[in-house]
N, C-alpha and C positions, 0 to 999 in steps of 0.2 A: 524331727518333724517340723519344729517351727522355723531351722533352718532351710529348708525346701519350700515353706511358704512365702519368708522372707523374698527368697532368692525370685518364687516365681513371680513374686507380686514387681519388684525391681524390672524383670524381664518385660513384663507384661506393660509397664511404666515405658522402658525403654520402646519398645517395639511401638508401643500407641504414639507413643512421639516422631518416630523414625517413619512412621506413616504417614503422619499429621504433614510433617516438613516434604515429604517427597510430592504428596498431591498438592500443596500450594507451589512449589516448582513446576507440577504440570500445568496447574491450572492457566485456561486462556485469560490473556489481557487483553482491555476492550482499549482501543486506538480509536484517534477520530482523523479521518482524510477529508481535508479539503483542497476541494480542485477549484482554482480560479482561469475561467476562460474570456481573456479578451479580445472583440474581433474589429476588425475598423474594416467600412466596404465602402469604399467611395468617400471615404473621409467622416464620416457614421462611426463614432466607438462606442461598444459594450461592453457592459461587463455581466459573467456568468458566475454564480459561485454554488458546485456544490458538494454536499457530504457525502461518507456513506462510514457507517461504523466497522471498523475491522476488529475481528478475534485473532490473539496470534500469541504464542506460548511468550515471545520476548521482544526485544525493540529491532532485531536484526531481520526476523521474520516478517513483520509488522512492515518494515520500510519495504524490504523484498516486495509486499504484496500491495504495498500504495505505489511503489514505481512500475509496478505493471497495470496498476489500475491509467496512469498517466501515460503510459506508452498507448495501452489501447485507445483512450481516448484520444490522442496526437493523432493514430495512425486511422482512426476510424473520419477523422477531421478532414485528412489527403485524402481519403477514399473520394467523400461526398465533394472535395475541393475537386478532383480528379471530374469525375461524373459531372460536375457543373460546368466545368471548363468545356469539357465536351458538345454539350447539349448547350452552355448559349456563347461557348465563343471568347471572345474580347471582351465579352460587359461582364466576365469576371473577372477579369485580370487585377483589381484591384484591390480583391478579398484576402485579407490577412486574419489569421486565429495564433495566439499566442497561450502559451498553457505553461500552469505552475501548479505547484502544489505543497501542503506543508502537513506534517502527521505531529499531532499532540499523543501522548502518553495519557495516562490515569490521570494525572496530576494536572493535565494542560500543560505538560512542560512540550515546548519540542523537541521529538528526536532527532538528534544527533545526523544528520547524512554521512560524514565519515564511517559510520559504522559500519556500512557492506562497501568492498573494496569497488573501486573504480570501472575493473573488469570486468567482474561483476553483470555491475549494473550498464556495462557495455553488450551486453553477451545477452542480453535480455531486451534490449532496446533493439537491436540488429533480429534478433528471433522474432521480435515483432513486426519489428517496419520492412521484413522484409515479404510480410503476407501480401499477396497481390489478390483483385477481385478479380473471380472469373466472370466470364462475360459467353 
């Protein structure tokens, strides 16, 4: 009898542990995206900068979901560049928007960009900029 107690109480050790580890594996990490947007229009430069908190299980996912956050904004930028050009012409031809971005970890450290392959992060850039606005 006390070896059956032994035993379950061990298991019961074991198991609470082997839980404990798999849910801080799941658990989301909070990421901080900063997007910096500078524009020069006639020789006028600005600068834009901003955040937005990402949840995301690890640094791979995390970047995944700040380089689409940077795509949409690039492509939603040619949209209104697109539509401007239109409506007044030549007195935009001078507008330039330039975009970056960088992703801090928990820590503030920066992640890493090598960490999603190249194609990737090509294959996701093209799925973007290739949305067109209907008209």
């Amino acid at each position: 009898m006390r070896k059956i107690i032994i035993v379950s109480a061990i298991s019961m050790v074991i198991f609470s542990c082997c839980i404990g580890v798999s849910s801080n594996t799941d658990k989301d990490k909070k990421y901080l995206y900063i997007e910096a947007t500078g524009t020069n229009s006639h020789g006028d430069y600005s600068a834009k900068i901003d955040t937005l908190e990402i949840m995301e299980k690890n640094d791979s996912l995390a970047y995944l979901k700040a380089f689409e956050e940077l795509c949409v904004s690039q492509r939603a930028s040619a949209l209104v560049v697109e539509i401007m050009k239109e409506k007044m012409g030549d007195r935009f031809d001078e507008y330039e928007e330039v975009h970056d971005f960088r992703l801090l970890n928990e820590k503030l450290e920066e992640v890493d960009r090598t960490i999603v392959p190249d194609s990737v992060l090509a294959e996701i850039a093209q799925s973007i900029f290739s949305l067109k606005l209907e008209k």
